[in-house]
N, CA, C and O atoms as a GROMACS GRO file, in nm:
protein
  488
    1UNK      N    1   1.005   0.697  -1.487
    1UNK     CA    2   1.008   0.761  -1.356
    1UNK      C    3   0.963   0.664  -1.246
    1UNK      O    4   1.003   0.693  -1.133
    2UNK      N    5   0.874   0.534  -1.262
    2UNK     CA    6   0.874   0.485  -1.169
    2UNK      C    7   0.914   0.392  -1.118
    2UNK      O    8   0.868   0.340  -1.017
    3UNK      N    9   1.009   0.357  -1.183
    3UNK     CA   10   1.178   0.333  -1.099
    3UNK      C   11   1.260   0.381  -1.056
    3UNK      O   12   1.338   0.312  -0.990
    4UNK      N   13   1.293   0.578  -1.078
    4UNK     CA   14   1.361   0.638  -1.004
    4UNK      C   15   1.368   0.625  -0.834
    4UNK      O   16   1.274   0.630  -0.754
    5UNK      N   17   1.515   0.608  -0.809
    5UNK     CA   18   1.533   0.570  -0.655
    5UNK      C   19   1.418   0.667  -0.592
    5UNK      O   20   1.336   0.609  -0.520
    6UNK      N   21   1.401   0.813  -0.610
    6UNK     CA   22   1.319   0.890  -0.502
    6UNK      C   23   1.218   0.893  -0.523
    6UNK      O   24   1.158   0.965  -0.442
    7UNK      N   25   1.128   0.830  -0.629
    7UNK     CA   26   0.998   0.771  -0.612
    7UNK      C   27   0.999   0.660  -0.563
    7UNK      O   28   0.895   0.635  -0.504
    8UNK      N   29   1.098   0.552  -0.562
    8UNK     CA   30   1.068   0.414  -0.495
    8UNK      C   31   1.069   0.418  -0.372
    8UNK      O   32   0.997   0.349  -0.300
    9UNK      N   33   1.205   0.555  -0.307
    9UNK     CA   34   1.165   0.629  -0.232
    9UNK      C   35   1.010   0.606  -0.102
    9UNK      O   36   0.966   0.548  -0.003
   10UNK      N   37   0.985   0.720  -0.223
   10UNK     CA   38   0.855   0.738  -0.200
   10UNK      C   39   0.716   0.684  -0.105
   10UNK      O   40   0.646   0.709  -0.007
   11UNK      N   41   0.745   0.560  -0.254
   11UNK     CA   42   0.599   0.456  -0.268
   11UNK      C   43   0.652   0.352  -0.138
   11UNK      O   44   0.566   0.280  -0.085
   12UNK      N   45   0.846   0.346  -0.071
   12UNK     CA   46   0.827   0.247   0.041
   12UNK      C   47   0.778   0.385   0.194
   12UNK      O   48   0.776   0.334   0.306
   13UNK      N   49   0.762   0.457   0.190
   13UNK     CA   50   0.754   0.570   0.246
   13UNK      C   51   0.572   0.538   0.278
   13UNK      O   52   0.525   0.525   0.391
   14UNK      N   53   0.497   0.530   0.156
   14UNK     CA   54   0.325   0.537   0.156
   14UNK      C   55   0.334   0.410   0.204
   14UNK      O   56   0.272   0.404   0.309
   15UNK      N   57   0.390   0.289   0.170
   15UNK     CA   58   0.360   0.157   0.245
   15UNK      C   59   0.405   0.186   0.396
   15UNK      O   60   0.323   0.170   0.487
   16UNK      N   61   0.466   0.207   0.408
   16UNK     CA   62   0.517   0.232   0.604
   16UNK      C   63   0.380   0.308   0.640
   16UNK      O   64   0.313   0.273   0.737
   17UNK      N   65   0.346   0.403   0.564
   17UNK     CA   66   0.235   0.491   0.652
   17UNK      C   67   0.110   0.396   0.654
   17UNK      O   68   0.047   0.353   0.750
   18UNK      N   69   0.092   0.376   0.514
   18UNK     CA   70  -0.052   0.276   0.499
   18UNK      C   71  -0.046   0.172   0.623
   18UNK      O   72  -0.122   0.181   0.720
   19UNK      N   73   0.034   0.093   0.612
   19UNK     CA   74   0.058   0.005   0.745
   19UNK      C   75   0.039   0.022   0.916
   19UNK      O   76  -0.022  -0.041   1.003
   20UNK      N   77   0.130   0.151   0.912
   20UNK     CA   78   0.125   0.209   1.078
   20UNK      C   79  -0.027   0.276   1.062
   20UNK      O   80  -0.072   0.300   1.174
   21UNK      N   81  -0.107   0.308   0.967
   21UNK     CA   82  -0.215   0.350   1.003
   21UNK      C   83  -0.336   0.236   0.992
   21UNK      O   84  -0.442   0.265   1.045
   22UNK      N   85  -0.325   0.118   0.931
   22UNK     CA   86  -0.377   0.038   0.974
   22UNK      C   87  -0.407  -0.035   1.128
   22UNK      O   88  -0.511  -0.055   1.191
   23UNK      N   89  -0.227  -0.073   1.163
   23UNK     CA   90  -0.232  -0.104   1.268
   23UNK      C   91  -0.296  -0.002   1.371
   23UNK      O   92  -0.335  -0.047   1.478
   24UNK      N   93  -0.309   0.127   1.345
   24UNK     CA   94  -0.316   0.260   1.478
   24UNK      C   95  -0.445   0.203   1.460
   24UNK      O   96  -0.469   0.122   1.549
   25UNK      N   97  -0.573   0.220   1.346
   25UNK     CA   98  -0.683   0.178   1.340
   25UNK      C   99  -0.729   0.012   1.421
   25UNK      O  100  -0.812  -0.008   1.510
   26UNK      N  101  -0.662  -0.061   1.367
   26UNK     CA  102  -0.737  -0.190   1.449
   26UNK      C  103  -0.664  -0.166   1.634
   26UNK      O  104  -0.739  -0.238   1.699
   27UNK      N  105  -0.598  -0.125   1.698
   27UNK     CA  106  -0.560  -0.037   1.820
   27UNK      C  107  -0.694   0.018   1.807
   27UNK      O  108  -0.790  -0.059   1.808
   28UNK      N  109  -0.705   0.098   1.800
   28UNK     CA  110  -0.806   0.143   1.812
   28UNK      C  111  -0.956   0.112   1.810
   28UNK      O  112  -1.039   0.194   1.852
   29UNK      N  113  -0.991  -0.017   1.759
   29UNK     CA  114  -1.104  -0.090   1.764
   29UNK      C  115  -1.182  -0.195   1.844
   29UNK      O  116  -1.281  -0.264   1.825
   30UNK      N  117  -1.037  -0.164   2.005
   30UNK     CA  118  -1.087  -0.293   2.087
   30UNK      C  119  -1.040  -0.172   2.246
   30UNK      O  120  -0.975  -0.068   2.259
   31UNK      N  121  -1.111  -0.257   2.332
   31UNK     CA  122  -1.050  -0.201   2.463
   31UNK      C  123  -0.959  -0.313   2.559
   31UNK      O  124  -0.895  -0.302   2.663
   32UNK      N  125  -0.999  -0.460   2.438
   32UNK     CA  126  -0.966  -0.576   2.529
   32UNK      C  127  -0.803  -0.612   2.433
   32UNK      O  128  -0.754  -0.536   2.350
   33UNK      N  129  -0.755  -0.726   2.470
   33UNK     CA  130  -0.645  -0.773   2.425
   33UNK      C  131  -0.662  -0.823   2.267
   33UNK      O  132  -0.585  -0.883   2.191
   34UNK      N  133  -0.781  -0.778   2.253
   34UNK     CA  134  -0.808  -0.868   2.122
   34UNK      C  135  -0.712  -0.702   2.018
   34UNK      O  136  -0.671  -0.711   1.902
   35UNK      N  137  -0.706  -0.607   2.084
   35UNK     CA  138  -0.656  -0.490   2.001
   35UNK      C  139  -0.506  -0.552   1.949
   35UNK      O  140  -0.443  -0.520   1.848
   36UNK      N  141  -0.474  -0.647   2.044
   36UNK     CA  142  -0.313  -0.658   1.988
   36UNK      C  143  -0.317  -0.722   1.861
   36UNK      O  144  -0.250  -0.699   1.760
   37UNK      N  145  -0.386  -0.788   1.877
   37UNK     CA  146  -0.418  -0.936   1.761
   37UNK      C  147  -0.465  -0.790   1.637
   37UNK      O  148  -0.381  -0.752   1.556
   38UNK      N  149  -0.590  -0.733   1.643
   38UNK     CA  150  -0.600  -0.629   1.530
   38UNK      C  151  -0.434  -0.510   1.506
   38UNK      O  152  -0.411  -0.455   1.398
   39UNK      N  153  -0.354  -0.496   1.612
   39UNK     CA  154  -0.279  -0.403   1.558
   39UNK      C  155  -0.175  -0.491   1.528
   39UNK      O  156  -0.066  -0.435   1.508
   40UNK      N  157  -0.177  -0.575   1.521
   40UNK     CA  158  -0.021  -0.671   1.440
   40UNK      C  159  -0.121  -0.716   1.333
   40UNK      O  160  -0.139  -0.647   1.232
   41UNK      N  161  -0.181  -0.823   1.354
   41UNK     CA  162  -0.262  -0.908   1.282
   41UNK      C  163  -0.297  -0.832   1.117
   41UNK      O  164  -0.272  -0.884   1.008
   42UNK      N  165  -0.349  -0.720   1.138
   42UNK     CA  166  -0.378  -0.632   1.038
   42UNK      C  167  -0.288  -0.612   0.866
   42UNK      O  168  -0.285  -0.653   0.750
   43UNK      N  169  -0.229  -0.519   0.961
   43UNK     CA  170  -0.118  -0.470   0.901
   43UNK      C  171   0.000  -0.587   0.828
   43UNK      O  172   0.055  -0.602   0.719
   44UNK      N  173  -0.002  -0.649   0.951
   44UNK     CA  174   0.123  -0.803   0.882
   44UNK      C  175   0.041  -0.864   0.802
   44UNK      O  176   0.097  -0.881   0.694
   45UNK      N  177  -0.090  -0.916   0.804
   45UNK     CA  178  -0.158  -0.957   0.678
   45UNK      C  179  -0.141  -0.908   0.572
   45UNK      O  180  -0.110  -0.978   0.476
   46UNK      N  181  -0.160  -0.754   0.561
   46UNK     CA  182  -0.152  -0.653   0.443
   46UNK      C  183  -0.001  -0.665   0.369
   46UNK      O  184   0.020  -0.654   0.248
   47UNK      N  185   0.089  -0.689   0.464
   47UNK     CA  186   0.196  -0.688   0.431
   47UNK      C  187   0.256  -0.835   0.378
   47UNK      O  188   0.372  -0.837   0.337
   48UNK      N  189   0.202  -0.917   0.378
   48UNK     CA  190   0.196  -1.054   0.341
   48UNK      C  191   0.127  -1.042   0.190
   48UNK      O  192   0.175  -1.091   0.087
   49UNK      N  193   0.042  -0.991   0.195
   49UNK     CA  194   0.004  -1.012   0.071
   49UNK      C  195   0.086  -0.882  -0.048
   49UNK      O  196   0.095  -0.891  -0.171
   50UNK      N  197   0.121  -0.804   0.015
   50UNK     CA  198   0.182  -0.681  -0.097
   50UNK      C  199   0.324  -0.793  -0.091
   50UNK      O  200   0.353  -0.838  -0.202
   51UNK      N  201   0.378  -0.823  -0.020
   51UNK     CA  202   0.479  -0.889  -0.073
   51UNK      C  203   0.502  -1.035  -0.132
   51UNK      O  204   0.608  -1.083  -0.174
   52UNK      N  205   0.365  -1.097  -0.124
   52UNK     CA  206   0.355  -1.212  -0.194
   52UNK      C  207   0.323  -1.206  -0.329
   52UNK      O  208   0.379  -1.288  -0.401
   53UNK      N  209   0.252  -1.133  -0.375
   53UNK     CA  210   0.171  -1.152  -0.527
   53UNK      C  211   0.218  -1.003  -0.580
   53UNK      O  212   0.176  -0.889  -0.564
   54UNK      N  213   0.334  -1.068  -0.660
   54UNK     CA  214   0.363  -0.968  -0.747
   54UNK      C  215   0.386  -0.986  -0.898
   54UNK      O  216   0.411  -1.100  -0.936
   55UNK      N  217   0.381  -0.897  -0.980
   55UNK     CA  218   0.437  -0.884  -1.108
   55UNK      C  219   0.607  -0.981  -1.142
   55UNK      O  220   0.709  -0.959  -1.076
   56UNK      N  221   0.598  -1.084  -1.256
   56UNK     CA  222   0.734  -1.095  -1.252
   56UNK      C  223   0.812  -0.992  -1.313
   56UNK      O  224   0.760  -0.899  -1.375
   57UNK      N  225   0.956  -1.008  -1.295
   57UNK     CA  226   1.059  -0.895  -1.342
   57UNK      C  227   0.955  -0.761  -1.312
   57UNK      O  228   0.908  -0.699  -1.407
   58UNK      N  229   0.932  -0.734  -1.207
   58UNK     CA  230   0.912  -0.573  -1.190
   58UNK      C  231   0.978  -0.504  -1.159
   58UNK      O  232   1.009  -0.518  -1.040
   59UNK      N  233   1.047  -0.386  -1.231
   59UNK     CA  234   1.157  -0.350  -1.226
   59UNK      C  235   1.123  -0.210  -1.096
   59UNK      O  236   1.203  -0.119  -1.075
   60UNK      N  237   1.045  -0.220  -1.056
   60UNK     CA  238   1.042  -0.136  -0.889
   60UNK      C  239   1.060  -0.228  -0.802
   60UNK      O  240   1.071  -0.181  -0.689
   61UNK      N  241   1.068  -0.340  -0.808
   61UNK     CA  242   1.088  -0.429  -0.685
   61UNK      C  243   1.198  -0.522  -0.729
   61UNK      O  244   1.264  -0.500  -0.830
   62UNK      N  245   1.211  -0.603  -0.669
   62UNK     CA  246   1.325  -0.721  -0.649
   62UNK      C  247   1.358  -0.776  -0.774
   62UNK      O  248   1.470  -0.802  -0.818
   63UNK      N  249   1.219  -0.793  -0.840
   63UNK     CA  250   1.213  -0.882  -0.963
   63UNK      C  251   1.182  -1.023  -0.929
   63UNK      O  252   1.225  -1.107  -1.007
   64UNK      N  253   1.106  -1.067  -0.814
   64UNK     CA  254   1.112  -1.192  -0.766
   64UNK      C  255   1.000  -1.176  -0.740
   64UNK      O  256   0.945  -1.072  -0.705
   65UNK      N  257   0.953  -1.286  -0.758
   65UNK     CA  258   0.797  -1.280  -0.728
   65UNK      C  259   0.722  -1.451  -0.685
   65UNK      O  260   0.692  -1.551  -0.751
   66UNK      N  261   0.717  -1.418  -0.561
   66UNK     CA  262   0.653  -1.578  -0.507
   66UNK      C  263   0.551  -1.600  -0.542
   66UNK      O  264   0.548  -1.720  -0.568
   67UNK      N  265   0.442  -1.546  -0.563
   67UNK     CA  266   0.328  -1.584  -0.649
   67UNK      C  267   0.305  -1.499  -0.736
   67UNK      O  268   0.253  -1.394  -0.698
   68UNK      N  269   0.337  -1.520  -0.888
   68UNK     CA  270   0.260  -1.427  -1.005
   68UNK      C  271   0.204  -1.417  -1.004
   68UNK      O  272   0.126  -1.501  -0.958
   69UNK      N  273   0.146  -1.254  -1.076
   69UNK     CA  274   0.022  -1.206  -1.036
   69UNK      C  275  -0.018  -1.111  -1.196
   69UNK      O  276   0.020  -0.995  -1.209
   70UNK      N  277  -0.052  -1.141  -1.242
   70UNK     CA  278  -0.119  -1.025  -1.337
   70UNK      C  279  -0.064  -0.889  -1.268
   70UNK      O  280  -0.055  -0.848  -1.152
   71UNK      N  281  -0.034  -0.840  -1.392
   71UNK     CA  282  -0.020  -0.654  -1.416
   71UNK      C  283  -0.134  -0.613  -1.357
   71UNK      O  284  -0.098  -0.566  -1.249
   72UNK      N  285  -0.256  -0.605  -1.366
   72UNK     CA  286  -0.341  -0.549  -1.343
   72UNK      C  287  -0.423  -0.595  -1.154
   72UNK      O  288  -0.456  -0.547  -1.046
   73UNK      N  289  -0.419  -0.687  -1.212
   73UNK     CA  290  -0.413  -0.815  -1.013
   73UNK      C  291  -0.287  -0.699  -0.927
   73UNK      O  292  -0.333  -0.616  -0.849
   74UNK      N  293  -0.209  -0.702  -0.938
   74UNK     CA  294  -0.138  -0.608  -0.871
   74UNK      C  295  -0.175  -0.479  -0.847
   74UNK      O  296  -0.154  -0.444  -0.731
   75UNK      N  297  -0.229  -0.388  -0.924
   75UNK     CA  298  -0.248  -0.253  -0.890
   75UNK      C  299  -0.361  -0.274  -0.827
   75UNK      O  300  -0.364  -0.202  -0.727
   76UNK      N  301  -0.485  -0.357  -0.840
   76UNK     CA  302  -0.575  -0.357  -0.782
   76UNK      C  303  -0.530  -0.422  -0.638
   76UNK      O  304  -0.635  -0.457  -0.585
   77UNK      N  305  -0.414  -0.455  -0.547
   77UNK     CA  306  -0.367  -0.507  -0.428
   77UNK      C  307  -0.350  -0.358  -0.437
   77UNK      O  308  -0.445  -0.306  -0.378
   78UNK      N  309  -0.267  -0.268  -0.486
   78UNK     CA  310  -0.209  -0.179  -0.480
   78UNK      C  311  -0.282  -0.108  -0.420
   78UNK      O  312  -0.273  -0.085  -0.300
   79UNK      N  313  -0.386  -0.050  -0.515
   79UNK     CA  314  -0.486   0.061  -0.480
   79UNK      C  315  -0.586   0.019  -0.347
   79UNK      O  316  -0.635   0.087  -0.256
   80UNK      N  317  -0.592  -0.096  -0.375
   80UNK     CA  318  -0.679  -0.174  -0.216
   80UNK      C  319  -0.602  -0.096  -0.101
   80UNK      O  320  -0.648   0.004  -0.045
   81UNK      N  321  -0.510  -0.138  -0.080
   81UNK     CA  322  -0.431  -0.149   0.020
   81UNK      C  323  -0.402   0.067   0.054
   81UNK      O  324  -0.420   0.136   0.155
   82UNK      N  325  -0.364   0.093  -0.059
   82UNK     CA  326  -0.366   0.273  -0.066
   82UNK      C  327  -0.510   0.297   0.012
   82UNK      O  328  -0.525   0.332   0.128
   83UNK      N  329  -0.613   0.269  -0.088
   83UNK     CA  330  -0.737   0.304  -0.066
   83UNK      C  331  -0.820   0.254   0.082
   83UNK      O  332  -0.924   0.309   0.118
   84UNK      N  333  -0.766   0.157   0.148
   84UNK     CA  334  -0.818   0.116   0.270
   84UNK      C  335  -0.727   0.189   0.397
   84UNK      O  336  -0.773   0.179   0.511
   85UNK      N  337  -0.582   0.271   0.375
   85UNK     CA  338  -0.535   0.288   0.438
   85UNK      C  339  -0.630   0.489   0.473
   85UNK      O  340  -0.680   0.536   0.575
   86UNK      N  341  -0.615   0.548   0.333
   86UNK     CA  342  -0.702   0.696   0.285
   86UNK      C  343  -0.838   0.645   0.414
   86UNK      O  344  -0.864   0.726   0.503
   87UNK      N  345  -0.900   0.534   0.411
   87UNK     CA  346  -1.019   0.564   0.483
   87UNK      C  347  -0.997   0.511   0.617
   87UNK      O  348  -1.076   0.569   0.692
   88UNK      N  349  -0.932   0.435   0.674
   88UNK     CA  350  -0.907   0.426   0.799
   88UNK      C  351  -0.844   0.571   0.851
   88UNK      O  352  -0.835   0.638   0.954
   89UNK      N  353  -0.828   0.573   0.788
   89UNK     CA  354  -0.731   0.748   0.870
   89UNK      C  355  -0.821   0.847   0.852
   89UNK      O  356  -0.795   0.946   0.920
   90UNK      N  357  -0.962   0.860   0.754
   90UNK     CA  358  -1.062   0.933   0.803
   90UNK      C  359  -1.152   0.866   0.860
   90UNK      O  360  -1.229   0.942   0.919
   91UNK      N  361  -1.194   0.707   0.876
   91UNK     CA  362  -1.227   0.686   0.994
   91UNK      C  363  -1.200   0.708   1.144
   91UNK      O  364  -1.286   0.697   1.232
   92UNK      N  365  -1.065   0.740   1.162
   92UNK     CA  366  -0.996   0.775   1.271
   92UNK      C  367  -1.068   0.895   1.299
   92UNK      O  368  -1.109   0.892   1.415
   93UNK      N  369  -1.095   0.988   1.246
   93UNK     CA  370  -1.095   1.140   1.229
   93UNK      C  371  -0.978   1.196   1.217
   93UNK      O  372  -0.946   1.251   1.322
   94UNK      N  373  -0.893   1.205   1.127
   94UNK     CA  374  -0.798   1.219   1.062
   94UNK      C  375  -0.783   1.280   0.892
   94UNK      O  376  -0.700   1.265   0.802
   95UNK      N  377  -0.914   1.358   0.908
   95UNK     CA  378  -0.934   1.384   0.740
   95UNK      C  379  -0.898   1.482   0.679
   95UNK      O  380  -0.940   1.504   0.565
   96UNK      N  381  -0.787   1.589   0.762
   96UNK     CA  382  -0.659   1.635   0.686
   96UNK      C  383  -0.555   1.548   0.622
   96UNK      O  384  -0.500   1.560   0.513
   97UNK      N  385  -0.538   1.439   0.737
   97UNK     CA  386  -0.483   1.351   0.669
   97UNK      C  387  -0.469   1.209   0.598
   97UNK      O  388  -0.372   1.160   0.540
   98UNK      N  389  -0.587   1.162   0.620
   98UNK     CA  390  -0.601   1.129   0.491
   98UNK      C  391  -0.665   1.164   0.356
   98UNK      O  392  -0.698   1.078   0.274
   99UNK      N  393  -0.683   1.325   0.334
   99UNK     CA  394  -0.628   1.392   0.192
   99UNK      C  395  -0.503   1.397   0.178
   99UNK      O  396  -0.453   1.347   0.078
  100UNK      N  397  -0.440   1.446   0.255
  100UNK     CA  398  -0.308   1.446   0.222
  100UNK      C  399  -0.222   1.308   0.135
  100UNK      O  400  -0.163   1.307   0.027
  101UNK      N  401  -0.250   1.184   0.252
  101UNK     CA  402  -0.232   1.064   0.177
  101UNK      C  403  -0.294   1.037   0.044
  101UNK      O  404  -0.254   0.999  -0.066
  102UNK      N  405  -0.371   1.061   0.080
  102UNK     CA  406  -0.479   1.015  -0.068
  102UNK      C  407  -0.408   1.120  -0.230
  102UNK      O  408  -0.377   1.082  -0.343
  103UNK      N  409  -0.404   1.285  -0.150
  103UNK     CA  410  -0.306   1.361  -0.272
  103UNK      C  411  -0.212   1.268  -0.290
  103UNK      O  412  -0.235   1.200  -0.390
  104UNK      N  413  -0.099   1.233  -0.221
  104UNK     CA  414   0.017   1.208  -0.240
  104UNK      C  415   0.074   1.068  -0.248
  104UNK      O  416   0.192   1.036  -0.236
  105UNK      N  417  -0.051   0.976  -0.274
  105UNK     CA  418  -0.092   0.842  -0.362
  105UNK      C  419  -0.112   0.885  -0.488
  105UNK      O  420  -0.035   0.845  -0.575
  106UNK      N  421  -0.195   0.954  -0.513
  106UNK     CA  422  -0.222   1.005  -0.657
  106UNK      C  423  -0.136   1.026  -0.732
  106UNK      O  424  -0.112   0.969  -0.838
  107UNK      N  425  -0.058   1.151  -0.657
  107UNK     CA  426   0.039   1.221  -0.704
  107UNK      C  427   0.173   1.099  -0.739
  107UNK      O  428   0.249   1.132  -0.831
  108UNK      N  429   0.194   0.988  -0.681
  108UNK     CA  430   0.316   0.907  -0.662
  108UNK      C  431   0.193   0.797  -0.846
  108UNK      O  432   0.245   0.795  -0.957
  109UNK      N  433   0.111   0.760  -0.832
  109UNK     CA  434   0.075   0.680  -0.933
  109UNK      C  435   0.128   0.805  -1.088
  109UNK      O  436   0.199   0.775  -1.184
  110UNK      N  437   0.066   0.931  -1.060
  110UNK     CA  438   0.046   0.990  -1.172
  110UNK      C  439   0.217   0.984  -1.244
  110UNK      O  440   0.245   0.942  -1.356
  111UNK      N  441   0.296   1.029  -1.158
  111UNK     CA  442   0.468   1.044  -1.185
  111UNK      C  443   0.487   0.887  -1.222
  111UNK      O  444   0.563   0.864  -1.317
  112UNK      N  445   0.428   0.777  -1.158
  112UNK     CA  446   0.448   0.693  -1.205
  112UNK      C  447   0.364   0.614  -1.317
  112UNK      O  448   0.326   0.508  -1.267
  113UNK      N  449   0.329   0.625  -1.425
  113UNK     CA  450   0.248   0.614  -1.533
  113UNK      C  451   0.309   0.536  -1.595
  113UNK      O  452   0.235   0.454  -1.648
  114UNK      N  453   0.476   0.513  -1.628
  114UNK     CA  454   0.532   0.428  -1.683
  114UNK      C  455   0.505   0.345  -1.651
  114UNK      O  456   0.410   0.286  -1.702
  115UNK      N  457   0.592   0.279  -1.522
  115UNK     CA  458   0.512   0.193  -1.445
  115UNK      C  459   0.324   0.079  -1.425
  115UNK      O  460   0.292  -0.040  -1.423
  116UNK      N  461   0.263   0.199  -1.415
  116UNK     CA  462   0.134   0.174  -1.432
  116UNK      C  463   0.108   0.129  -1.552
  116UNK      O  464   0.040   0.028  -1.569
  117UNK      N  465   0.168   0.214  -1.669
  117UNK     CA  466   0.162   0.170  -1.803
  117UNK      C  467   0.195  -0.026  -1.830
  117UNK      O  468   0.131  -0.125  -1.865
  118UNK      N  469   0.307   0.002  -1.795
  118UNK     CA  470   0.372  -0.149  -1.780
  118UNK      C  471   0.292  -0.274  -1.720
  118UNK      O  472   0.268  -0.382  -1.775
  119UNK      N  473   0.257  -0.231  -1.595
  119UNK     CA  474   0.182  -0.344  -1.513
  119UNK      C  475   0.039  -0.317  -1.586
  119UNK      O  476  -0.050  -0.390  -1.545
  120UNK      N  477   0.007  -0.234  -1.676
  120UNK     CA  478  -0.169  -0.289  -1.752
  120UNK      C  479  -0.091  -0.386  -1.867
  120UNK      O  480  -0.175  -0.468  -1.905
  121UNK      N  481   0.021  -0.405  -1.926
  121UNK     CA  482   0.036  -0.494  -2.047
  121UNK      C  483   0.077  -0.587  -1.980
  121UNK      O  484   0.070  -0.686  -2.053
  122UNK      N  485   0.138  -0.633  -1.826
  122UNK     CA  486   0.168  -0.778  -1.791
  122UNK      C  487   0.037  -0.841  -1.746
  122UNK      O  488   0.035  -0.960  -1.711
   0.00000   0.00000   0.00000
């Protein structure tokens, strides 16, 4: 299942949010110009690294991988990146929604177990 298109779906669905709620958060942490630098800066970092260090042949992604990364090195980017996005958005005061995110991270790992399964033996 966690290669089915509408979970991959999904999981590019939680990266768009994790991201735009990063960036809304560092926006939010300045009154000066330095906010621009936190609301790009942020997020494009985050996104630099989810797309640099990956699993080879992972069959949810490209299968390409510019820097290999351990099965397990990956979920822990993974869950970082989930898990820092869940608390910026109740740092925001936002803590309907980030339960909601946080359910529906869970909920996207649990359906995906194969997956998870897979990246603990690489």
């Amino acid at each position: 299942m966690g290669s089915h298109p509408a979970n991959l779906i999904l999981r590019f669905l939680l990266e768009i949010i994790a991201l735009i709620s990063l960036g809304v958060w560092g926006w939010n942490q300045s009154e000066s110009w330095f906010r621009f630098v936190l609301a790009i800066g942020i997020p494009g970092s985050i996104a630099v690294i989810w797309g640099t260090f990956a699993v080879p042949n992972d069959p949810s992604r490209s299968g390409s991988a510019p820097v290999a990364t351990a099965g397990f090195i990956r979920l822990i980017i993974e869950f970082g990146v989930f898990g820092l996005a869940i608390w910026v958005l109740h740092d925001m005061g936002w803590h309907t929604g980030s339960l909601i995110f946080g359910f529906v991270v869970l909920a996207h790992y649990i359906v995906s177990y194969d997956r998870v399964m897979w990246l603990l033996t690489k």
